[in-house]
C-alpha positions as CSV (number, residue, x, y, z in Angstrom):
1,X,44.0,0.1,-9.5
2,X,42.9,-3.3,-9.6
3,X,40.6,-2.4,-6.5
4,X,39.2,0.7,-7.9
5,X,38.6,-0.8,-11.5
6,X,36.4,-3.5,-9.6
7,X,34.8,-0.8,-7.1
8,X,33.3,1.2,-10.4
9,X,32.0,-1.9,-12.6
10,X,30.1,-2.7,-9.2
11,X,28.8,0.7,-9.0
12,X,27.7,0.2,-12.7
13,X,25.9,-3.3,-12.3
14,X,24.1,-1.7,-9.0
15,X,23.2,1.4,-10.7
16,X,20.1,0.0,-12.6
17,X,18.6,-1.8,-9.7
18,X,19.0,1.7,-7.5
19,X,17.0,3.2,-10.1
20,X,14.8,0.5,-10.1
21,X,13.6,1.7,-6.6
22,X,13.4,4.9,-7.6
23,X,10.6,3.6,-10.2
24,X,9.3,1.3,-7.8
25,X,8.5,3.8,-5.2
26,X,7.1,6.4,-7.3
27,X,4.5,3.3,-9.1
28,X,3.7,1.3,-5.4
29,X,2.6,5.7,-4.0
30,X,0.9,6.0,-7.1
31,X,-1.0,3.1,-7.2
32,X,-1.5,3.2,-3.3
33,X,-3.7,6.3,-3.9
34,X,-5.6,5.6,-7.3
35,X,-6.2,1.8,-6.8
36,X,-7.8,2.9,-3.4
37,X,-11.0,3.8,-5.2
38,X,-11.4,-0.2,-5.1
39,X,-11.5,-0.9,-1.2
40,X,-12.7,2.3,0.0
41,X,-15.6,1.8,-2.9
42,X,-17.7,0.3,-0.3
43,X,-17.7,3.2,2.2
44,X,-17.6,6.2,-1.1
45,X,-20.7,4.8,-1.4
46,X,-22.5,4.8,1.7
47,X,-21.2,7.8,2.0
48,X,-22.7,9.2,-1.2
49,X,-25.6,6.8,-1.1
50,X,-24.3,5.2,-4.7
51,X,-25.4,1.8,-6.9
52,X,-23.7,-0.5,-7.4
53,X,-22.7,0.1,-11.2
54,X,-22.0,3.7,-9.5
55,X,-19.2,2.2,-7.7
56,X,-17.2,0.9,-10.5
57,X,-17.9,3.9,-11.9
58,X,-15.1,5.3,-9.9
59,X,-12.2,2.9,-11.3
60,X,-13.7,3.5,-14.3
61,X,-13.4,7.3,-14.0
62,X,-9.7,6.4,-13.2
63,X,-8.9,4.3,-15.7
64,X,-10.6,6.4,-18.6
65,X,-7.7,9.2,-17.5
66,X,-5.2,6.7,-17.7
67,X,-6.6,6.4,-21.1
68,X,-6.3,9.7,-22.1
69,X,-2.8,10.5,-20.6
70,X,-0.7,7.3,-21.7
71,X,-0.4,8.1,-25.3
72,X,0.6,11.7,-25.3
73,X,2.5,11.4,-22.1
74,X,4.4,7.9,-24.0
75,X,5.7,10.7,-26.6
76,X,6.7,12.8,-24.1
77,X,8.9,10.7,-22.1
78,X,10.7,9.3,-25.3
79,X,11.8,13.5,-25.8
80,X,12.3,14.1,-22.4
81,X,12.9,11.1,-20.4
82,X,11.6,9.9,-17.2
83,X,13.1,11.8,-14.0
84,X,10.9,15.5,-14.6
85,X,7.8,13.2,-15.0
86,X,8.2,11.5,-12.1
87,X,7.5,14.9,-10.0
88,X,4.8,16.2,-11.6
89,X,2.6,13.0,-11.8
90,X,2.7,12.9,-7.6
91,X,1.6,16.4,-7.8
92,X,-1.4,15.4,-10.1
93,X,-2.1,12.4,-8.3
94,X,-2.0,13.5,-5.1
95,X,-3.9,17.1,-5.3
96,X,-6.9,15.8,-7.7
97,X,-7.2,13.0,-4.6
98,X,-6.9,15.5,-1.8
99,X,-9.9,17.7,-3.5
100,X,-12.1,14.6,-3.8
101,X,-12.1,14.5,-0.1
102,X,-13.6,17.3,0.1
103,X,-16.8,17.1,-2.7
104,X,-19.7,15.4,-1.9
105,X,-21.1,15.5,-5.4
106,X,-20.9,12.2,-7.1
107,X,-20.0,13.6,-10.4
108,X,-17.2,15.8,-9.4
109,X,-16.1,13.3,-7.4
110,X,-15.5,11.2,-11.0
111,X,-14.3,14.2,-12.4
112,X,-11.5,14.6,-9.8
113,X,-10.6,10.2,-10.3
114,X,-10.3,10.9,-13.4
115,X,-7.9,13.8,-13.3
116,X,-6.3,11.7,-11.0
117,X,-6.1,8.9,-13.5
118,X,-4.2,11.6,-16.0
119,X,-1.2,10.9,-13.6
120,X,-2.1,7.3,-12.4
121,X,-1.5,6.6,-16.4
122,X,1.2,8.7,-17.2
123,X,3.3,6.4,-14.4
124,X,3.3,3.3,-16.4
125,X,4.8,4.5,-19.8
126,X,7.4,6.7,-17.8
127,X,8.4,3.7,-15.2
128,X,8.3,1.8,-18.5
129,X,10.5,3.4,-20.5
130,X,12.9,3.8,-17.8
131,X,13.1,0.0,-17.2
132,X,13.6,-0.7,-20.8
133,X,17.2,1.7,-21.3
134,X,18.0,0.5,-17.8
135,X,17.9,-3.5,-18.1
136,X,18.8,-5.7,-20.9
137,X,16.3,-7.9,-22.6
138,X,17.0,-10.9,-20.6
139,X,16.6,-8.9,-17.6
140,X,13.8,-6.9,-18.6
141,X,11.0,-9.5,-17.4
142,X,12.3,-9.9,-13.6
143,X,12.8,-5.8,-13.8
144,X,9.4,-4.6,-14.9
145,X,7.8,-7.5,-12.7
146,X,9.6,-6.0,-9.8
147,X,8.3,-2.3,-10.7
148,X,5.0,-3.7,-11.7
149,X,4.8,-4.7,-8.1
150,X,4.6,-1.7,-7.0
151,X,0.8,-1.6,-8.7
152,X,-0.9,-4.6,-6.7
153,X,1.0,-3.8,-3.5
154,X,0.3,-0.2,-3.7
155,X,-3.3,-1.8,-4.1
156,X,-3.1,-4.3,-1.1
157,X,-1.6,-1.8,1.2
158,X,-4.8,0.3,0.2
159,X,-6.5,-2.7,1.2
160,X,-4.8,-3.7,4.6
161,X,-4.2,-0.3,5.6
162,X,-6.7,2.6,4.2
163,X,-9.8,0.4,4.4
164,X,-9.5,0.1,7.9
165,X,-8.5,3.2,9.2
166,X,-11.1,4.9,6.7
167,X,-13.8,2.6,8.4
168,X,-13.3,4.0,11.7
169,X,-11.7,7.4,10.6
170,X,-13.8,8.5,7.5
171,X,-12.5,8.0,4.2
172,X,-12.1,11.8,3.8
173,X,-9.2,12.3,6.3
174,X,-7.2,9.1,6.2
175,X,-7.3,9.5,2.1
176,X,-6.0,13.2,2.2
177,X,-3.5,12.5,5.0
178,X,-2.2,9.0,2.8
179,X,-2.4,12.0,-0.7
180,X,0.9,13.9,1.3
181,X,2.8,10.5,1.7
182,X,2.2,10.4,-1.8
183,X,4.0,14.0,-2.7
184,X,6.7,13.3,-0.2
185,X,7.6,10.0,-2.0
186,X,7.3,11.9,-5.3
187,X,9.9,14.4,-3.9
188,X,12.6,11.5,-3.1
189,X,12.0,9.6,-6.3
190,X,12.4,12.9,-8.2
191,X,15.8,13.8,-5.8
192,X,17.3,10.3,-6.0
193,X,16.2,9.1,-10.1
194,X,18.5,9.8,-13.3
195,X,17.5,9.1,-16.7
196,X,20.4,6.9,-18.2
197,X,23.2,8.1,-20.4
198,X,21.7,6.1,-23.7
199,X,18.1,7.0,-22.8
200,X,19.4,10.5,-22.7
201,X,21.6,10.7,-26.4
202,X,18.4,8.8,-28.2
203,X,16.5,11.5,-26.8
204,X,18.6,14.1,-28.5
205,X,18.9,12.4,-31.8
206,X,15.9,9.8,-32.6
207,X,13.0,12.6,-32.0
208,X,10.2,11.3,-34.4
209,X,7.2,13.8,-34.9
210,X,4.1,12.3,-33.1
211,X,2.2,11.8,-36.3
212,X,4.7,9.7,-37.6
213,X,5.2,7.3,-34.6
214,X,1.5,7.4,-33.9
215,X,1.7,5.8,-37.8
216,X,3.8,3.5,-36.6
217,X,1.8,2.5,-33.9
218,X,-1.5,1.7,-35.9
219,X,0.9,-0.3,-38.1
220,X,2.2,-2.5,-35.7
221,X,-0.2,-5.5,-36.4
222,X,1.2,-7.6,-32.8
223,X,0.7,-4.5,-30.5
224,X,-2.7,-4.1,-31.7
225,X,-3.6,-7.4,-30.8
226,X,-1.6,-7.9,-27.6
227,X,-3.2,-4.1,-26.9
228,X,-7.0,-5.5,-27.4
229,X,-6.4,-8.7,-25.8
230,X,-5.2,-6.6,-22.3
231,X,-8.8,-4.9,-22.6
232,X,-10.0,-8.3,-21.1
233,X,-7.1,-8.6,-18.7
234,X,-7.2,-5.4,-17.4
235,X,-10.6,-5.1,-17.2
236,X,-11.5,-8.4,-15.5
237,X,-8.3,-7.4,-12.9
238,X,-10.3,-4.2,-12.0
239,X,-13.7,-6.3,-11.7
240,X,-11.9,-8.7,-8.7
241,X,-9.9,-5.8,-7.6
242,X,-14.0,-3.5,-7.6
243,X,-16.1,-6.1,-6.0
244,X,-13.8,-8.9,-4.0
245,X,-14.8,-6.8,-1.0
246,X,-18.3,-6.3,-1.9
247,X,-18.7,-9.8,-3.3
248,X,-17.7,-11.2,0.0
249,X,-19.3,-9.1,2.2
250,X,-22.7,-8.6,0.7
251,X,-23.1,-12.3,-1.1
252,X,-20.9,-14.8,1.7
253,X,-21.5,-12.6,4.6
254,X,-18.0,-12.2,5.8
255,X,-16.9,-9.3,7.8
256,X,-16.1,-5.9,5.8
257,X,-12.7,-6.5,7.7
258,X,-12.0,-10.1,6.8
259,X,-13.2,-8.9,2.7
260,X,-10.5,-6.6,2.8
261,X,-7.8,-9.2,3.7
262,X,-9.4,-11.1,1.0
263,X,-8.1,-8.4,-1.8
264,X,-5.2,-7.7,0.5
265,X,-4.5,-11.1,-0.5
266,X,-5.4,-11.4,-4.1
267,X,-3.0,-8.0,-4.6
268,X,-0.1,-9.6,-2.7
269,X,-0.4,-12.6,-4.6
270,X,-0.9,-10.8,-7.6
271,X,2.7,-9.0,-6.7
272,X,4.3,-12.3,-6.4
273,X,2.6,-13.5,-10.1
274,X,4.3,-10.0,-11.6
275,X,7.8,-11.4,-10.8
276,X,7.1,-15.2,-11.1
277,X,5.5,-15.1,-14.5
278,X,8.3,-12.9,-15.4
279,X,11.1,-15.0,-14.5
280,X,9.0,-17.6,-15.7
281,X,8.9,-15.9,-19.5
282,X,12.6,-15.2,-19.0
283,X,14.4,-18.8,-18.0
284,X,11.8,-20.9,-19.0
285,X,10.1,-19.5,-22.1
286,X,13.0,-17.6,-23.2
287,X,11.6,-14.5,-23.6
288,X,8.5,-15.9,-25.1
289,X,5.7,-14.0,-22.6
290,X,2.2,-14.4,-25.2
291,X,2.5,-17.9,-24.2
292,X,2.7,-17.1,-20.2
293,X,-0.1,-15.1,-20.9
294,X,-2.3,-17.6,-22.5
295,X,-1.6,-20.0,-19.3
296,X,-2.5,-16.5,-17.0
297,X,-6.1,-16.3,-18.9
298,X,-6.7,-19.8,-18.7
299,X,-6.1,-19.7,-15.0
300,X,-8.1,-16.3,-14.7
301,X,-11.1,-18.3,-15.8
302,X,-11.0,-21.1,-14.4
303,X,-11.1,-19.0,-10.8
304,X,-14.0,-16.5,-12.0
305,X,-15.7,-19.9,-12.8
306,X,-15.1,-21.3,-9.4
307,X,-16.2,-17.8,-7.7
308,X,-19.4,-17.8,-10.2
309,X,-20.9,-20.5,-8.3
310,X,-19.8,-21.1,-4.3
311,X,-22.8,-21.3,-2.6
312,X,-23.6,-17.9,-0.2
313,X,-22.5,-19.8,3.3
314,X,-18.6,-20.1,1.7
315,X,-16.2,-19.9,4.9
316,X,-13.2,-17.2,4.5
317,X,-10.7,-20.0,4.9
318,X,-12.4,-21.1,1.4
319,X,-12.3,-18.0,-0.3
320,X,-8.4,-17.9,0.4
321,X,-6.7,-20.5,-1.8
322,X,-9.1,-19.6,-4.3
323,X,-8.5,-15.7,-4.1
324,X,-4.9,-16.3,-4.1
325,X,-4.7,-18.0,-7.3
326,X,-7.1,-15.5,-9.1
327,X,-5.1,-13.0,-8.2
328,X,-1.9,-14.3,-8.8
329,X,-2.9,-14.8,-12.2
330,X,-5.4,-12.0,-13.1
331,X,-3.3,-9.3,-10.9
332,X,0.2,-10.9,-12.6
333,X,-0.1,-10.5,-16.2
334,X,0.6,-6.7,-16.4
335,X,4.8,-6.6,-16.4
336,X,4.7,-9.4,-19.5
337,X,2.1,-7.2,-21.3
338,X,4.1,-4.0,-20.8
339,X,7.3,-6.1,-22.0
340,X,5.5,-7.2,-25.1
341,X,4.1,-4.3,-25.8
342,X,7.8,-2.5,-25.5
343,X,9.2,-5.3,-27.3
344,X,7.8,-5.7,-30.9
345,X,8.5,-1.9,-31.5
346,X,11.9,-0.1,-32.3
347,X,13.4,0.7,-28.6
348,X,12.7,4.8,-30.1
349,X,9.3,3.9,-29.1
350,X,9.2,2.2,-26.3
351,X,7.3,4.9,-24.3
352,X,5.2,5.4,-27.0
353,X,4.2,1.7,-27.2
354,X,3.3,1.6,-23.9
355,X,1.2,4.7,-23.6
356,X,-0.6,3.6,-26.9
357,X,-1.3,-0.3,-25.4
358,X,-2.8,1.0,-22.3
359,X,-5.1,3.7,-23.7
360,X,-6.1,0.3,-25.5
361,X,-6.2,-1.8,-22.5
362,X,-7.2,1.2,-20.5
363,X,-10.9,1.0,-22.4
364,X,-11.1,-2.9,-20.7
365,X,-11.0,-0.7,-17.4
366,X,-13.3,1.4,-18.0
367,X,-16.3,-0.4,-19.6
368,X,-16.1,-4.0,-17.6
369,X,-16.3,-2.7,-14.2
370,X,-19.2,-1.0,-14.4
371,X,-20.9,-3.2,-17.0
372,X,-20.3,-6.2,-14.0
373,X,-21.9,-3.7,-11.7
374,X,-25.0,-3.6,-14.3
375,X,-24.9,-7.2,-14.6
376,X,-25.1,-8.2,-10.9
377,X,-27.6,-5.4,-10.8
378,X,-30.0,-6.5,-13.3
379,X,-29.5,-10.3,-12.7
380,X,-29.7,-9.7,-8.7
381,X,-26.7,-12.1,-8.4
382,X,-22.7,-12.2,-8.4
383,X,-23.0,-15.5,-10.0
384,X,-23.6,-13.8,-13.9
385,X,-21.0,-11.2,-13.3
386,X,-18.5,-13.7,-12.5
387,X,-19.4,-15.9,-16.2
388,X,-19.0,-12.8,-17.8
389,X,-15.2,-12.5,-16.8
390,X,-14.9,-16.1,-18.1
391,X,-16.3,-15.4,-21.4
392,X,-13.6,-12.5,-21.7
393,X,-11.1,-15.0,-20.7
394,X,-11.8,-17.2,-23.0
395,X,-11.7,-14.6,-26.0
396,X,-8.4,-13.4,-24.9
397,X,-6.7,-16.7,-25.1
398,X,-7.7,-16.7,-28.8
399,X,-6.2,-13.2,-29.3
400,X,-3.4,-14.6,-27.7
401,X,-3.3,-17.8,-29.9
402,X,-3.6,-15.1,-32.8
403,X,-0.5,-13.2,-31.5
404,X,1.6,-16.3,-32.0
405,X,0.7,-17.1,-35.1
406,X,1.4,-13.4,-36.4
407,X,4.7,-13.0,-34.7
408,X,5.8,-16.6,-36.2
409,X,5.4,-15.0,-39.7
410,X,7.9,-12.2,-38.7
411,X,10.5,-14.8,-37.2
412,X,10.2,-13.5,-34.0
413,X,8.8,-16.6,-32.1
């Protein structure tokens, strides 16, 4: 009896962390599809002959779906829960993607990112949600920097293993072929994920109308700010994650294969920073992430500074440390945001929080990368693009120092 008793309260400590890599692989498939616009940017547009401020058009294209799904899809998951979702956003994902290999339009090729983007969005507040009835609070940080792996090494992977097999391949097949992986995985994911027993009853008895908890939102003084101040973080993320590849290969004349390590590199490192700066905000901090974020912006500028001026014959070996730390930080700040944002709402809203902060953050996306395009453009050098990300750093840390303040006058720092 003993034995048996023992048996089932392991089964219910392991459950979370079994669904946890249910949300993990649905998130890393995901993001191994739509971050790819970043790598294979490059060879999209020799392919389609495209500018430069064309190019970051196509995260942007992404990133303004995300914008439009996360809100409406947030409300939804709070009625419904996560496991349904979790189908239907790899079908999304991965037919918009397989269709894009096929135009040879520019513009329809946006149009089909950004439809892609509709699912690439509607992941995080789903995954989201599902972390948040899963784990306690004092688990939460470790948890969603584990799932919000999946992001940057979905990303790498796109790095180390689309780029070059679309560089000898085309990006056309390699792209569709890696779209089916992403089904499949949405399949399992669907098969093996179940929403949990309290997601499930506050589903059933805590349904607010969406005009109410949209109220809510816009009331919510910290997740406005904490929302605004990730329009810088995101968007400076995308810029490293956009032109890394052509930064290096165009400006210090390294190999298009040895560029691709280099944002192989950043998005692995930026993995690890996702679960360090969350165990870092759990044990050390308590719990207090704005603060783990201020350190991440500081140390986002400092490395866009660095990168603003290296002369043009840098060596790869140099680029490394530096990458690494940009990306740990800039690449590592997303799981605390989407705690924080979960956090200083009622746990009714948690999906709805989410969604709402990235459509927020999700403009950051969309306007920086191709305004650094313009600027490199219209300069002729990486070396104003890169002061520009250090001027956004440096006006996020004050939104940050802003959030502190404001969440000390509600007692809850």
């Amino acid at each position: 009896m003993n034995t048996a008793q023992q048996q089932m309260e392991r089964a219910v400590y392991r459950e979370p962390w079994r669904m946890l890599a249910c949300l993990l692989l649905a998130q890393l498939l995901v993001a191994f599809i739509g971050r790819s616009v970043g790598p294979l940017g490059v060879l999209i547009g020799e392919d389609l002959e495209l500018t430069k401020s064309q190019i970051g058009m196509l995260p942007a294209a992404l990133f303004l779906g995300q914008g439009l799904a996360s809100i409406p899809v947030g409300f939804v998951v709070d009625q419904t829960g996560s496991k349904k979702l979790l189908l239907v956003i790899s079908l999304v994902v991965g037919g918009s993607f397989i269709l894009m290999t096929f135009s040879h339009q520019f513009g329809f090729v946006l149009l089909l990112v950004a439809i892609g983007g509709l699912g690439y969005g509607a992941m995080h507040p789903v995954t989201n949600r599902g972390i948040i009835h899963w784990f306690q609070r004092t688990q939460r940080g470790f948890a969603m920097g584990i799932k919000q792996t999946g992001i940057t090494t979905g990303s790498a992977l796109a790095g180390l293993v689309l780029l070059p097999l679309a560089s000898v391949y085309g990006w056309r097949h390699v792209v569709a072929i890696a779209c089916m992986l992403l089904i499949i995985g949405g399949v399992v994911a669907f098969t093996l994920y179940h929403d949990s027993v309290k997601e499930t009853n506050n589903g059933e008895k805590d349904r607010a109308s969406f005009l109410y908890s949209m109220k809510h939102m816009l009331a919510n003084k910290p997740l406005m700010i904490v929302s605004i101040s990730a329009m810088g973080l995101s968007g400076s993320q995308l810029c490293l994650v956009t032109y890394i590849v052509i930064y290096c290969y165009e400006y210090l004349h390294i190999s298009l294969f040895l560029s691709g390590v280099l944002l192989v590199i950043s998005e692995i490192c930026g993995s690890i920073g996702r679960i360090v700066w969350g165990l870092i905000s759990d044990r050390l901090f308590k719990g207090k992430r704005v603060i783990v974020l201020m350190i991440i912006s500081g140390i986002a500028g400092a490395a866009s500074l660095t990168l603003a001026f290296l002369p043009s014959n840098t060596a790869f070996l140099v680029m490394i440390p530096i990458t690494m730390v940009f990306g740990f930080a800039i690449s590592g700040f997303n799981a605390l945001w989407m705690n924080v944002a979960s956090e200083v709402v009622d746990v009714r809203f948690s999906g709805l929080s989410s969604g709402f902060s990235i459509t927020l953050g999700s403009m950051g996306v969309i306007t920086l990368p191709p305004l650094f395009g313009f600027v490199v453009d219209s300069f002729g050098s990486f070396t104003a693009g890169w002061l520009m990300i250090v001027g956004v750093m440096i006006l996020v840390f004050l939104l940050l120092l802003m959030l502190i303040l404001e969440l000390k006058k509600k007692s809850a720092y």
